[in-house]
PDB file as gemmi writes it, atoms N, CA and C in Angstrom:
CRYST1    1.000    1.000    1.000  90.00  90.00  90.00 P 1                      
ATOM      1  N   UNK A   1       0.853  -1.183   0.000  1.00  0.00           N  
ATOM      2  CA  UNK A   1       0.000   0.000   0.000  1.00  0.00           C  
ATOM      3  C   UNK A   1       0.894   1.240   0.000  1.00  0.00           C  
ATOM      4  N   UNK A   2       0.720   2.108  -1.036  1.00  0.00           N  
ATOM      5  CA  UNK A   2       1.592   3.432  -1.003  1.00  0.00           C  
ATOM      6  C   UNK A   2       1.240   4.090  -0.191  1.00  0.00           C  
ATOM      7  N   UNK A   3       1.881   5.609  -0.501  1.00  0.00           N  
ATOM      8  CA  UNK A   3       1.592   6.456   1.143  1.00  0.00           C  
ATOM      9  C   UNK A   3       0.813   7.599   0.133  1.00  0.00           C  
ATOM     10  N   UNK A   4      -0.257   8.081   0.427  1.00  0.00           N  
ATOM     11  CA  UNK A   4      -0.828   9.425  -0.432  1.00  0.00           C  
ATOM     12  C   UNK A   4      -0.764  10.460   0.755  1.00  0.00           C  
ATOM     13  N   UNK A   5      -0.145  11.217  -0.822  1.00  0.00           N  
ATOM     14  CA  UNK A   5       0.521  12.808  -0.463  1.00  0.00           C  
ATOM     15  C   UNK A   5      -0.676  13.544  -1.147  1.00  0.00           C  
ATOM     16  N   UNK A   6      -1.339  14.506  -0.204  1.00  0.00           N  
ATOM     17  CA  UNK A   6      -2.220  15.574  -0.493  1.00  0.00           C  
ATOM     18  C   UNK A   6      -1.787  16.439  -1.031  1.00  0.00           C  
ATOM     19  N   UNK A   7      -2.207  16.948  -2.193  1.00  0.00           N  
ATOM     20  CA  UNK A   7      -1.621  18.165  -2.708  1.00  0.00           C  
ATOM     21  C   UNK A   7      -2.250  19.443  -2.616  1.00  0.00           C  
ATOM     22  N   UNK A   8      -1.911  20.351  -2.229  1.00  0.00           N  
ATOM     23  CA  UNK A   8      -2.856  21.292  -1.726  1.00  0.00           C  
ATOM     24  C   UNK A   8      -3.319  22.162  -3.209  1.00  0.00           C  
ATOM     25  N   UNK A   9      -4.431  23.088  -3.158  1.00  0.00           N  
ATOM     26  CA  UNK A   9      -4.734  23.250  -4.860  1.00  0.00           C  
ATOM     27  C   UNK A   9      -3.822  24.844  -4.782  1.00  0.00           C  
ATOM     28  N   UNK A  10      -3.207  25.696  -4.585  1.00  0.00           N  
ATOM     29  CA  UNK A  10      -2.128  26.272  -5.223  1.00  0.00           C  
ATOM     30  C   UNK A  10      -0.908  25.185  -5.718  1.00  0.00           C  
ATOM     31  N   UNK A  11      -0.771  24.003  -5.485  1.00  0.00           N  
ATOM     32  CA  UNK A  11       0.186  23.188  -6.118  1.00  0.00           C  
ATOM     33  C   UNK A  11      -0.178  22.463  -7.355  1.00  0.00           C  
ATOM     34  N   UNK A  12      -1.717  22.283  -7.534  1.00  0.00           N  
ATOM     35  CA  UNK A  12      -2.400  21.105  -8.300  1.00  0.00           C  
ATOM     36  C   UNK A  12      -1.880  22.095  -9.733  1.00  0.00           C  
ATOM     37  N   UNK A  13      -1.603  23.033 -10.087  1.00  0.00           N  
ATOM     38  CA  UNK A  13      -1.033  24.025 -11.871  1.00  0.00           C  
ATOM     39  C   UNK A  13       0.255  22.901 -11.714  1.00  0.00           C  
ATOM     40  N   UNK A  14       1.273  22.243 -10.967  1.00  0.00           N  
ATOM     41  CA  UNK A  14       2.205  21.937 -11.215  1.00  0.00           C  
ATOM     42  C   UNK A  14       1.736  20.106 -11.300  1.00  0.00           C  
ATOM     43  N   UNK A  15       0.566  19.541 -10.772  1.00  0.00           N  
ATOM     44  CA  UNK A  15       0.455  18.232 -11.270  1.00  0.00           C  
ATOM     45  C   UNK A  15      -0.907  18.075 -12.339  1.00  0.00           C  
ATOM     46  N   UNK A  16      -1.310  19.418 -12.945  1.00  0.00           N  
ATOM     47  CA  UNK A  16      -2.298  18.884 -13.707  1.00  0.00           C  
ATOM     48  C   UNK A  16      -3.734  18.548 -12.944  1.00  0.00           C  
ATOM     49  N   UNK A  17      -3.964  19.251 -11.702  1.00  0.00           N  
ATOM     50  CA  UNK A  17      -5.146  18.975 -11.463  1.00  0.00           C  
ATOM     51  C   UNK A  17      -4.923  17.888 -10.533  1.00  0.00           C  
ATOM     52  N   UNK A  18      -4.316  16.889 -10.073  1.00  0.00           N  
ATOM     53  CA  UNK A  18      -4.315  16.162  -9.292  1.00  0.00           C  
ATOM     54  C   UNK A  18      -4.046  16.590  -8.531  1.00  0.00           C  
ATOM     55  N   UNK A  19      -4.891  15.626  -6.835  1.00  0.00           N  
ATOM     56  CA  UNK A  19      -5.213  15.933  -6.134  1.00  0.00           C  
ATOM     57  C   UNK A  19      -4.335  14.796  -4.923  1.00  0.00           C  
ATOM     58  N   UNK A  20      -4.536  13.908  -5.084  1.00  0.00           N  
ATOM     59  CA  UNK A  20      -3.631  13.113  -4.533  1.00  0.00           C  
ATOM     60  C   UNK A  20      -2.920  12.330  -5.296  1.00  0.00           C  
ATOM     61  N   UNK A  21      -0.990  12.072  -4.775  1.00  0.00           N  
ATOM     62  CA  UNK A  21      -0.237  11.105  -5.407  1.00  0.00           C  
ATOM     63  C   UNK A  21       0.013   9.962  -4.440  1.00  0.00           C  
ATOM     64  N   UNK A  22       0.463   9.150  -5.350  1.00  0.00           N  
ATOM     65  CA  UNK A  22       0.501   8.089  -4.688  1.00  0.00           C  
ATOM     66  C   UNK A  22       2.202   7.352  -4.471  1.00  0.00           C  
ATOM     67  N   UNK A  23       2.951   7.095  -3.549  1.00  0.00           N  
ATOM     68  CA  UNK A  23       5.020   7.483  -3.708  1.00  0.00           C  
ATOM     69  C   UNK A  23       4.693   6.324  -2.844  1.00  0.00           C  
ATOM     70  N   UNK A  24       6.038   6.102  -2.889  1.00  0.00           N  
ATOM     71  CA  UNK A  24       6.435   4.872  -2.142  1.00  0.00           C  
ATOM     72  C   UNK A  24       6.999   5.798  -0.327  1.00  0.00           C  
ATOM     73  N   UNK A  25       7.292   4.795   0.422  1.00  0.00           N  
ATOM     74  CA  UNK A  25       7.694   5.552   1.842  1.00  0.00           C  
ATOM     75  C   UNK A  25       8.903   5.590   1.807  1.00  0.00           C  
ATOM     76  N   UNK A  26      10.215   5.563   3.060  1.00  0.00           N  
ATOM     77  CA  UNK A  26      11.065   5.984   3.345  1.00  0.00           C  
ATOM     78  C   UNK A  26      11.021   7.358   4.008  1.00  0.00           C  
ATOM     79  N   UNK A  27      11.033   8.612   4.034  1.00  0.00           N  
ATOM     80  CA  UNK A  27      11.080   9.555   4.794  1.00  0.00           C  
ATOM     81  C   UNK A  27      10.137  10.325   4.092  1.00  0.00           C  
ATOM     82  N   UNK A  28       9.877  11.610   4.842  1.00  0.00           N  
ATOM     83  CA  UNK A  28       8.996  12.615   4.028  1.00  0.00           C  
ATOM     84  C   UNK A  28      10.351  13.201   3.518  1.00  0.00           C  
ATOM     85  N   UNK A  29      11.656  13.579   3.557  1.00  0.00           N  
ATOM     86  CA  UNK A  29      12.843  13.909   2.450  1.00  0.00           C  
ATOM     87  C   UNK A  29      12.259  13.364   1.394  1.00  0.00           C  
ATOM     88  N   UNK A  30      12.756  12.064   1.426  1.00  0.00           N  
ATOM     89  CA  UNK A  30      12.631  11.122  -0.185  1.00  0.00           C  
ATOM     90  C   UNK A  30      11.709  11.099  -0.480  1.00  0.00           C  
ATOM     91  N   UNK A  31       9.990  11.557   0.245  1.00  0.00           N  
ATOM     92  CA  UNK A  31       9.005  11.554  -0.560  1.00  0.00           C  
ATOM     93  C   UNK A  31       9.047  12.662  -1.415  1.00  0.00           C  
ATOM     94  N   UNK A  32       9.143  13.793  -0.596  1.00  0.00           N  
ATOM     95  CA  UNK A  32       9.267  15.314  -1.337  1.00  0.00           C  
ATOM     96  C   UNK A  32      10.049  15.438  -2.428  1.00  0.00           C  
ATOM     97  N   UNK A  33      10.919  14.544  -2.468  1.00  0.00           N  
ATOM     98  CA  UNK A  33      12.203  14.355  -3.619  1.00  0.00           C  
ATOM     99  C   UNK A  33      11.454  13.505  -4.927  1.00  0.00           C  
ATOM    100  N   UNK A  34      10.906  12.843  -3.880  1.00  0.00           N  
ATOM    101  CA  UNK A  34      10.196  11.657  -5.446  1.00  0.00           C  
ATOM    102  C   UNK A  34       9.555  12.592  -5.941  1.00  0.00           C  
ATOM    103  N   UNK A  35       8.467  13.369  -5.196  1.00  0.00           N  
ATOM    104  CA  UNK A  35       7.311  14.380  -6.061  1.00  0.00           C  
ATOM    105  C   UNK A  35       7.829  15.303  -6.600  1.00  0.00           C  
ATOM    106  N   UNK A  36       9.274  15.936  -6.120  1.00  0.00           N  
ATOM    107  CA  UNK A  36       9.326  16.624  -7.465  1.00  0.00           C  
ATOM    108  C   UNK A  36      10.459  16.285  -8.282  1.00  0.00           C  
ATOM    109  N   UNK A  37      10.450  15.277  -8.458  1.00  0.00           N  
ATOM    110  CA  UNK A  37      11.236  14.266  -9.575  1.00  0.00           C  
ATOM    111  C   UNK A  37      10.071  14.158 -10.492  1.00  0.00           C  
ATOM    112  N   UNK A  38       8.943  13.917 -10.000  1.00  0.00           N  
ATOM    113  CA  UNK A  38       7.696  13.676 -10.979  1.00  0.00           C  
ATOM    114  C   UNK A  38       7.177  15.009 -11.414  1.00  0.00           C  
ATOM    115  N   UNK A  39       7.240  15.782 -10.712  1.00  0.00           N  
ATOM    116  CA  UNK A  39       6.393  17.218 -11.348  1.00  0.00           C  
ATOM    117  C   UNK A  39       7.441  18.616 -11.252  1.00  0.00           C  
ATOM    118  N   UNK A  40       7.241  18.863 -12.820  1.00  0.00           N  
ATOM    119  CA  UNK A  40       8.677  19.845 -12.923  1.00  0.00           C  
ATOM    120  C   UNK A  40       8.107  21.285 -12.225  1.00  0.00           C  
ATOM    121  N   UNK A  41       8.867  21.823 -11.524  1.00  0.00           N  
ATOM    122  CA  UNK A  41       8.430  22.950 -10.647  1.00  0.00           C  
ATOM    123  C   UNK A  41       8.524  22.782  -9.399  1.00  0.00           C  
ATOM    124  N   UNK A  42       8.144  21.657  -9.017  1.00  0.00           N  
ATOM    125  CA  UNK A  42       7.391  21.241  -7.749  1.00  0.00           C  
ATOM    126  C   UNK A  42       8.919  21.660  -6.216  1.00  0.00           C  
ATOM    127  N   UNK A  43       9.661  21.422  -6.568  1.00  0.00           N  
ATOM    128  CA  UNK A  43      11.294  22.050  -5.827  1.00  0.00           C  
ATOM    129  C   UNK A  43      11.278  23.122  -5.623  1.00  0.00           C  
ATOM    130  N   UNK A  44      10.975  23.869  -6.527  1.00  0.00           N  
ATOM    131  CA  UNK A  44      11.194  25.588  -6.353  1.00  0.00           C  
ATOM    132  C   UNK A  44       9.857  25.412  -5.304  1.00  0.00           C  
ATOM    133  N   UNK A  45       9.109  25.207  -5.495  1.00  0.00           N  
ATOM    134  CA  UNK A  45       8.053  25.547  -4.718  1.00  0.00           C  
ATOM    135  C   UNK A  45       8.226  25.167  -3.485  1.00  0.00           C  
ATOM    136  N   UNK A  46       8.532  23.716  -2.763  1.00  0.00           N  
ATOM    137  CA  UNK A  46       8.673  22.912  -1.373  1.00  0.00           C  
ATOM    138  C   UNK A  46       9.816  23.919  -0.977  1.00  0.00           C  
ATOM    139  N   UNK A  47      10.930  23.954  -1.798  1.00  0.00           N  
ATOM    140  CA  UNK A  47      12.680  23.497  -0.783  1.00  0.00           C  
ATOM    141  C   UNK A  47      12.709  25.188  -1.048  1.00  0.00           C  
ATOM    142  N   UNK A  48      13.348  25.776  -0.061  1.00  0.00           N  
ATOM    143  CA  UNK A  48      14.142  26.850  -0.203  1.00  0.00           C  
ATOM    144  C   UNK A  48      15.673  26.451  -0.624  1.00  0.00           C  
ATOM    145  N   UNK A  49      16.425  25.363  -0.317  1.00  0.00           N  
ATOM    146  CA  UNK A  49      17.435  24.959  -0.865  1.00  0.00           C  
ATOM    147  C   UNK A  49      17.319  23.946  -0.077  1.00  0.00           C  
ATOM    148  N   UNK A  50      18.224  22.904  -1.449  1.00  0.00           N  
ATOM    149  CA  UNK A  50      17.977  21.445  -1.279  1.00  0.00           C  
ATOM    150  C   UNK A  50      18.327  20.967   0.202  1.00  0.00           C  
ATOM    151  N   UNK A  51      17.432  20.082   0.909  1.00  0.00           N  
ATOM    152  CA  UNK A  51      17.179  19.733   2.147  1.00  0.00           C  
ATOM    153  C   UNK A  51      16.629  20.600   3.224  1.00  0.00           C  
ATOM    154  N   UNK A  52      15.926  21.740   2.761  1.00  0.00           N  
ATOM    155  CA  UNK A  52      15.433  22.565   3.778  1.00  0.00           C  
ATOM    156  C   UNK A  52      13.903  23.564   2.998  1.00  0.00           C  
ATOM    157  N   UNK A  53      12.856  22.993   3.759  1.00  0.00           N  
ATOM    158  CA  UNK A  53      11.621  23.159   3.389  1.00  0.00           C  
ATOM    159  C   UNK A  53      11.514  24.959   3.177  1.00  0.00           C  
ATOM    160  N   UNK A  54      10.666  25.880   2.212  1.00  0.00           N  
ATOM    161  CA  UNK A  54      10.365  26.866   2.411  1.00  0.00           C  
ATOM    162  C   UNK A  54       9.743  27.098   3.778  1.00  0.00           C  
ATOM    163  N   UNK A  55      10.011  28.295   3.988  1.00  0.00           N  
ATOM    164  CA  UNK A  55       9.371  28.420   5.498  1.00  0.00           C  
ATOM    165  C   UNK A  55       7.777  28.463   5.425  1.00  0.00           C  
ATOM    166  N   UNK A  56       6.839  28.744   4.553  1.00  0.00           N  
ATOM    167  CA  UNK A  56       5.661  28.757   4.049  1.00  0.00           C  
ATOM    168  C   UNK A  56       4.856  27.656   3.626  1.00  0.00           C  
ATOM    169  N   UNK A  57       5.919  26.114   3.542  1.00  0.00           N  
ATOM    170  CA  UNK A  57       5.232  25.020   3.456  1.00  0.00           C  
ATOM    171  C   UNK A  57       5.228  24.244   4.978  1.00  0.00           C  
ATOM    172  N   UNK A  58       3.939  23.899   5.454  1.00  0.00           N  
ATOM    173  CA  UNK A  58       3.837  23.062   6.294  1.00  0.00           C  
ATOM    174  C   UNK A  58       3.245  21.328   5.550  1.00  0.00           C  
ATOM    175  N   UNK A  59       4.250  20.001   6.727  1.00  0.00           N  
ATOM    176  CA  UNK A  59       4.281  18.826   6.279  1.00  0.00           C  
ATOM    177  C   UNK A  59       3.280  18.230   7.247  1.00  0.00           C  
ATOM    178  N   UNK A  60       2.354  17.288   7.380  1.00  0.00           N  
ATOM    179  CA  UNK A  60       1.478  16.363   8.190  1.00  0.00           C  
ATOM    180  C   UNK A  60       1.816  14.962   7.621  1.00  0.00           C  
ATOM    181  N   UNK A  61       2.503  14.011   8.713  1.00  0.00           N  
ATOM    182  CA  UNK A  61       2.519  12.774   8.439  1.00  0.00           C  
ATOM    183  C   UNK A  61       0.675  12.239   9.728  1.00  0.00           C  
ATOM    184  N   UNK A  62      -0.251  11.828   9.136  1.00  0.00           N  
ATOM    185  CA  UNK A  62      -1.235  11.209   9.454  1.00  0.00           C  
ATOM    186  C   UNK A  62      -1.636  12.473  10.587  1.00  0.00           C  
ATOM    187  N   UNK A  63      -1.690  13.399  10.320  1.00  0.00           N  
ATOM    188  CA  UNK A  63      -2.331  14.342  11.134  1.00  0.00           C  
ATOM    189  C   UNK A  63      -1.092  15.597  11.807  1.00  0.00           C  
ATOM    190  N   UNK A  64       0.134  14.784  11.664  1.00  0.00           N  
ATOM    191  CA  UNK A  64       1.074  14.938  12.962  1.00  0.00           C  
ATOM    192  C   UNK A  64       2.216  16.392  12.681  1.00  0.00           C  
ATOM    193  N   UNK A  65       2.210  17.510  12.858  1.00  0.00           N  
ATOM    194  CA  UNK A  65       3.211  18.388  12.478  1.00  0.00           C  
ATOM    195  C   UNK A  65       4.858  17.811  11.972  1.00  0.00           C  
ATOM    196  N   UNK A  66       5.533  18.040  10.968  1.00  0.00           N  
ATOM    197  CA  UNK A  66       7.118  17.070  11.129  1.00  0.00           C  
ATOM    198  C   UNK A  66       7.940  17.714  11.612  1.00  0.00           C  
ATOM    199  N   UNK A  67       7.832  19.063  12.070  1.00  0.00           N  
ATOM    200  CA  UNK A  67       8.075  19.889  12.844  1.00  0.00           C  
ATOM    201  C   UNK A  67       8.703  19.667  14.003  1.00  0.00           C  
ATOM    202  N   UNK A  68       7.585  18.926  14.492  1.00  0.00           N  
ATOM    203  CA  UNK A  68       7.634  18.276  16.065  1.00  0.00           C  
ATOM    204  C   UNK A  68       7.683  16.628  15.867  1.00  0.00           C  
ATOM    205  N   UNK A  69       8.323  16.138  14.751  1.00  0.00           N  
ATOM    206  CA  UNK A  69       8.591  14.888  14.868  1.00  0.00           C  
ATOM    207  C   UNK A  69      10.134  15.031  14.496  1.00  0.00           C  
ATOM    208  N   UNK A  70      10.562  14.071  13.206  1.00  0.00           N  
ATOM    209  CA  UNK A  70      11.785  14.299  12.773  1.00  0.00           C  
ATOM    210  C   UNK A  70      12.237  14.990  11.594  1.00  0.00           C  
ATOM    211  N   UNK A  71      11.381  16.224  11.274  1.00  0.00           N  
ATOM    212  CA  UNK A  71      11.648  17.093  10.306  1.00  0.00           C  
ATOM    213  C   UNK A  71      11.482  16.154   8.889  1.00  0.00           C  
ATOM    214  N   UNK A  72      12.311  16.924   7.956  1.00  0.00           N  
ATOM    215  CA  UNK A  72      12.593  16.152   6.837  1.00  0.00           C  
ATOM    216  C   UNK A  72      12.947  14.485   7.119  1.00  0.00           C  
ATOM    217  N   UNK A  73      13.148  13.781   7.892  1.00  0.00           N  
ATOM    218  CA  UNK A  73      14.065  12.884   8.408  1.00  0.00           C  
ATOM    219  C   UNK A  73      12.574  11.960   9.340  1.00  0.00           C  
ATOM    220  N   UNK A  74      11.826  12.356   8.591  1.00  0.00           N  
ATOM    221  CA  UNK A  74      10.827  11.582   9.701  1.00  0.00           C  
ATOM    222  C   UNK A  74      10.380  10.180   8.757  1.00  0.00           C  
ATOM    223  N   UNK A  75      10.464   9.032   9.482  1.00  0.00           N  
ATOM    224  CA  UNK A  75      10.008   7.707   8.559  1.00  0.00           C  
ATOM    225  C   UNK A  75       8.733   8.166   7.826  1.00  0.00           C  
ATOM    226  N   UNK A  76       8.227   7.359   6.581  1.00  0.00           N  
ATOM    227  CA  UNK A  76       7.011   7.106   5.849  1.00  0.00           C  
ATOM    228  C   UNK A  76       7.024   5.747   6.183  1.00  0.00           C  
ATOM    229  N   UNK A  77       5.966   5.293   6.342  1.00  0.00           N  
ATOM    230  CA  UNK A  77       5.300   3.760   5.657  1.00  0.00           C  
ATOM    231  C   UNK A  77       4.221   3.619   5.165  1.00  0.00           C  
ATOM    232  N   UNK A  78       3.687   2.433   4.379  1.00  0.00           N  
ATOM    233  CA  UNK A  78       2.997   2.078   3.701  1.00  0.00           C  
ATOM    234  C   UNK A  78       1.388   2.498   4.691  1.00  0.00           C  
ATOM    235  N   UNK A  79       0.986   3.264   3.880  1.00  0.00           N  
ATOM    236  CA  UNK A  79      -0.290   3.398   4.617  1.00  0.00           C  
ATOM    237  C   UNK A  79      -0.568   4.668   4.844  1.00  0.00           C  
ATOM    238  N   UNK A  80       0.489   5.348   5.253  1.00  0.00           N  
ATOM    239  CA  UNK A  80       0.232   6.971   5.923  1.00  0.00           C  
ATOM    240  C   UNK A  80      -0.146   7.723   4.874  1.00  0.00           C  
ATOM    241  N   UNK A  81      -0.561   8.683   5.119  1.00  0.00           N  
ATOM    242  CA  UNK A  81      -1.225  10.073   5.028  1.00  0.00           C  
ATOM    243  C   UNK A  81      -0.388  11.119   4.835  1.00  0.00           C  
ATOM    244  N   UNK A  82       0.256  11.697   4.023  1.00  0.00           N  
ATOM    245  CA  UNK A  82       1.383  13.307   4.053  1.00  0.00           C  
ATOM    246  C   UNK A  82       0.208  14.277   3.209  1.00  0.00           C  
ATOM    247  N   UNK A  83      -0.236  15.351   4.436  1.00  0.00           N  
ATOM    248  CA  UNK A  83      -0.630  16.741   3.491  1.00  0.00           C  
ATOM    249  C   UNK A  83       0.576  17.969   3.776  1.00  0.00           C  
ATOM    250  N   UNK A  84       0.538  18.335   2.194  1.00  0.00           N  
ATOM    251  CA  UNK A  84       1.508  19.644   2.293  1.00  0.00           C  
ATOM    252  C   UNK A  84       0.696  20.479   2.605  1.00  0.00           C  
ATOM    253  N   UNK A  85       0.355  21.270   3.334  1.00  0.00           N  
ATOM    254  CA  UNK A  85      -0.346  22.818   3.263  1.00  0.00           C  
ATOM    255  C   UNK A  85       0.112  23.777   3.626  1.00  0.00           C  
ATOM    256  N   UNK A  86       0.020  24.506   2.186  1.00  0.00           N  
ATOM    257  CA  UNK A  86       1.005  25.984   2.435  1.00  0.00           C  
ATOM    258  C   UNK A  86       0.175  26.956   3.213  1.00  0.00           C  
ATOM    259  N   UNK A  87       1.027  27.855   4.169  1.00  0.00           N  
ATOM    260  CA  UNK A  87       0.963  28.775   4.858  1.00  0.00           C  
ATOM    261  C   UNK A  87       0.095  29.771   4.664  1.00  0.00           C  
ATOM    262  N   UNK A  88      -0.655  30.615   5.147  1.00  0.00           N  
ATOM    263  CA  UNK A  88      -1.461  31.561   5.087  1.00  0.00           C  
ATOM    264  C   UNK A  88      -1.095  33.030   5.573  1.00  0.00           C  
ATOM    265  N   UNK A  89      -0.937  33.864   4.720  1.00  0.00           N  
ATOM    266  CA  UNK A  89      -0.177  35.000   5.674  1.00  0.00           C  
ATOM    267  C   UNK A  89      -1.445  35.885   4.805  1.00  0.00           C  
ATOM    268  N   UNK A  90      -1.701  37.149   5.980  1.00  0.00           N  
ATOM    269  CA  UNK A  90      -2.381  38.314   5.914  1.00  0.00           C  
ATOM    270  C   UNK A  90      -2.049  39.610   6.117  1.00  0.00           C  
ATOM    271  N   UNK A  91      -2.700  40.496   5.736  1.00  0.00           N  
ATOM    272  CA  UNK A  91      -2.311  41.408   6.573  1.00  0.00           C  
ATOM    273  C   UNK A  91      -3.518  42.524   6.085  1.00  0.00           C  
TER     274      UNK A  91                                                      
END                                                                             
C-alpha cells in the first residue's frame, strides 16, 4: 500500500489537477524528492534549498506536524497520510 501525499490546490497548476499522489515511503525527504522528480516545478516551490523546506510550506505525516517529529528525516510507511499545506499570511 503506497503512502498518499495531499496536494494542496495552489500546487495542483504543477500536477495537472491532481489531487492526490501516490510514492512509495522511506522519509517525508525522499518523498518530497520523489514528487518533485515527478512534477517539474514542484522544488522551487517545497525546498528553499535542497534539504530545507520553504518556510511557508507546512508537512502532516497522518495528522502529525514534522516539525515536532523528525523534520525532513521523519520515517514514511505504507499506509500513511502526508498533506503539504502551504501557509497563510495576511495582513
Amino acid at each position: 500500500m503506497p503512502v498518499k501525499v495531499r496536494i494542496p490546490t495552489p500546487l495542483r497548476t504543477l500536477t495537472n489537477g491532481v489531487d492526490i499522489v501516490e510514492l512509495s515511503g522511506g522519509t517525508v525527504g525522499g518523498l518530497l524528492n520523489e514528487l518533485s522528480g515527478k512534477f517539474a516545478g514542484m522544488d522551487k516551490r517545497l525546498f528553499k534549498q535542497p534539504g530545507e523546506l520553504n518556510r511557508f510550506v507546512n508537512v502532516y505525516v497522518n495528522d502529525e506536524d514534522i516539525r515536532f517529529l523528525e523534520n525532513l528525516d521523519t520515517p514514511i510507511k505504507d499506509g500513511d497520510d502526508v498533506s503539504i499545506v502551504p501557509a497563510i499570511a495576511g495582513g
